[in-house]
C-alpha positions as CSV (number, residue, x, y, z in Angstrom):
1,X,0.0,0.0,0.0
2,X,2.7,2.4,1.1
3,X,3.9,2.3,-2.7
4,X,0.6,3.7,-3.7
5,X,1.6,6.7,-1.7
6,X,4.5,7.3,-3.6
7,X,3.1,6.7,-6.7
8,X,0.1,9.4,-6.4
9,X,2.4,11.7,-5.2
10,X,4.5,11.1,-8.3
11,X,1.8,11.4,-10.6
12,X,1.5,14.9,-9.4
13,X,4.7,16.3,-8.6
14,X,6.3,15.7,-12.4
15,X,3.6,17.1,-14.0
16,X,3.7,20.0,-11.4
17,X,7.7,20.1,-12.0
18,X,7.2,20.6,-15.8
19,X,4.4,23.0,-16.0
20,X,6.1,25.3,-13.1
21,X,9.6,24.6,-14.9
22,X,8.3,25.7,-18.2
23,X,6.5,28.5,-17.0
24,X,9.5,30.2,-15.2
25,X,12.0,29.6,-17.9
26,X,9.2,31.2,-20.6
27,X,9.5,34.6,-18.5
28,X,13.2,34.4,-18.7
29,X,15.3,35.4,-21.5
30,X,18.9,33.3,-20.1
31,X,20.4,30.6,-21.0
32,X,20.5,30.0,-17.1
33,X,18.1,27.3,-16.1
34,X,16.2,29.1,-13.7
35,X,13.0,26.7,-14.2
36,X,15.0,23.8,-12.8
37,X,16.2,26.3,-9.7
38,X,13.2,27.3,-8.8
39,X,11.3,23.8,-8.5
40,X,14.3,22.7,-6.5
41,X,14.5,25.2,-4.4
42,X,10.4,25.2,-4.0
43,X,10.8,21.4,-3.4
44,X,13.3,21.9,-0.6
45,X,11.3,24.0,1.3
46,X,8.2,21.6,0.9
47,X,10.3,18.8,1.9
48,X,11.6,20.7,4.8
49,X,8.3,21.2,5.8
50,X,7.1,18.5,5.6
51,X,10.5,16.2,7.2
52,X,8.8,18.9,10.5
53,X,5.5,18.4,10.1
54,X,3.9,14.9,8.6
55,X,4.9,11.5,9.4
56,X,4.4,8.0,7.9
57,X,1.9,7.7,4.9
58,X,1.7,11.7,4.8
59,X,5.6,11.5,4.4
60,X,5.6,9.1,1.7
61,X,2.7,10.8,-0.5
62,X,4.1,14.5,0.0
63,X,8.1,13.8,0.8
64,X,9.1,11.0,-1.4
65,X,6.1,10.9,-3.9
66,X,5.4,14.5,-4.6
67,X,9.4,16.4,-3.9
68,X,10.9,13.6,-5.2
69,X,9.8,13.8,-8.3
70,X,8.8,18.1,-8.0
71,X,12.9,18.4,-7.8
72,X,15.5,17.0,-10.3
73,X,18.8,16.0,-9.2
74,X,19.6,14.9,-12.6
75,X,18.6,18.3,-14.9
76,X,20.2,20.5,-12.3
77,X,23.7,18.0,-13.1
78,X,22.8,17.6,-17.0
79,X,22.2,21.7,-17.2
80,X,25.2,22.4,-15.5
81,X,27.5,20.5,-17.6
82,X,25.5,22.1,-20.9
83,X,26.2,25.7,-19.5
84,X,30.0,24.5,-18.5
85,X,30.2,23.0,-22.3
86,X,29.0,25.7,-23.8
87,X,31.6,28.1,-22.4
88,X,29.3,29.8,-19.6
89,X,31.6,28.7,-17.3
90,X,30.3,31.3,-14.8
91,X,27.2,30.4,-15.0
92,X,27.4,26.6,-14.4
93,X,29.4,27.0,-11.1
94,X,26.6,30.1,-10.5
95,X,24.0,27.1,-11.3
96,X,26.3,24.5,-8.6
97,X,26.4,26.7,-6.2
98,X,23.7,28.5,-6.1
99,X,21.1,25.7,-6.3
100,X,23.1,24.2,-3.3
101,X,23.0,27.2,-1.1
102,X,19.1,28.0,-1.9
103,X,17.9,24.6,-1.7
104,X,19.9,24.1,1.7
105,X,18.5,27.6,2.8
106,X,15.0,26.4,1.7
107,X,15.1,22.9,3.3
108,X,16.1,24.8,6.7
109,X,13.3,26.8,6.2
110,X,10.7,24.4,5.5
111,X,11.9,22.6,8.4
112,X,11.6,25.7,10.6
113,X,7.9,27.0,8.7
114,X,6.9,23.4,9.3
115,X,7.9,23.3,13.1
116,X,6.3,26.3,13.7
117,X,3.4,25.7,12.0
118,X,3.0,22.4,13.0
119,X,5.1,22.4,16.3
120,X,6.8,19.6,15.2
């Protein structure tokens, strides 16, 4: 049963993670991939929050099931090497860097939002 979970929340979180990524990077005129930033970034914070405030079923639906596949480890990598390839070197380690400062800073966050919300 407690695959289930992680399926629905699956079947949510991509197509939330393509509509939101597509969305942002159609406002932006950069080669920088900031639709992949920002649904990792918004995924840490949800994670965060909810690592603080659910447990058990509620974890695997919204933690493993919907962040997991909201935020992509592997496009963050695969973008990162394109913008290294392509000679923005700047931009690639602004990409590494970055998405590992903000989505640290937004895990600690949700974790906080979620404790105080929640108290847990």
């Amino acid at each position: 049963m407690n695959w289930l979970l992680v399926v629905a929340g699956a079947a949510v979180g991509a197509p939330v993670r393509y509509l939101v990524d597509r969305a942002v990077q159609a406002r932006h005129d950069s080669v920088f991939p900031w639709g992949t930033f920002t649904v990792n970034a918004v995924g840490s914070l949800v994670l965060g929050a909810v690592a603080a405030a659910a447990s058990g079923q509620a974890q695997l639906l919204l933690g493993t099931g919907f962040c997991g596949a909201l935020t992509t480890y592997s496009t963050f990598s695969y973008e990162s090497l394109r913008l290294a390839e392509r000679g923005w070197s700047g931009l690639a380690v602004a990409n590494a860097v970055g998405s590992l400062a903000v989505g640290l800073g937004a895990a600690f966050a949700g974790l906080r939002l979620g404790e105080g919300l929640f108290g847990g």
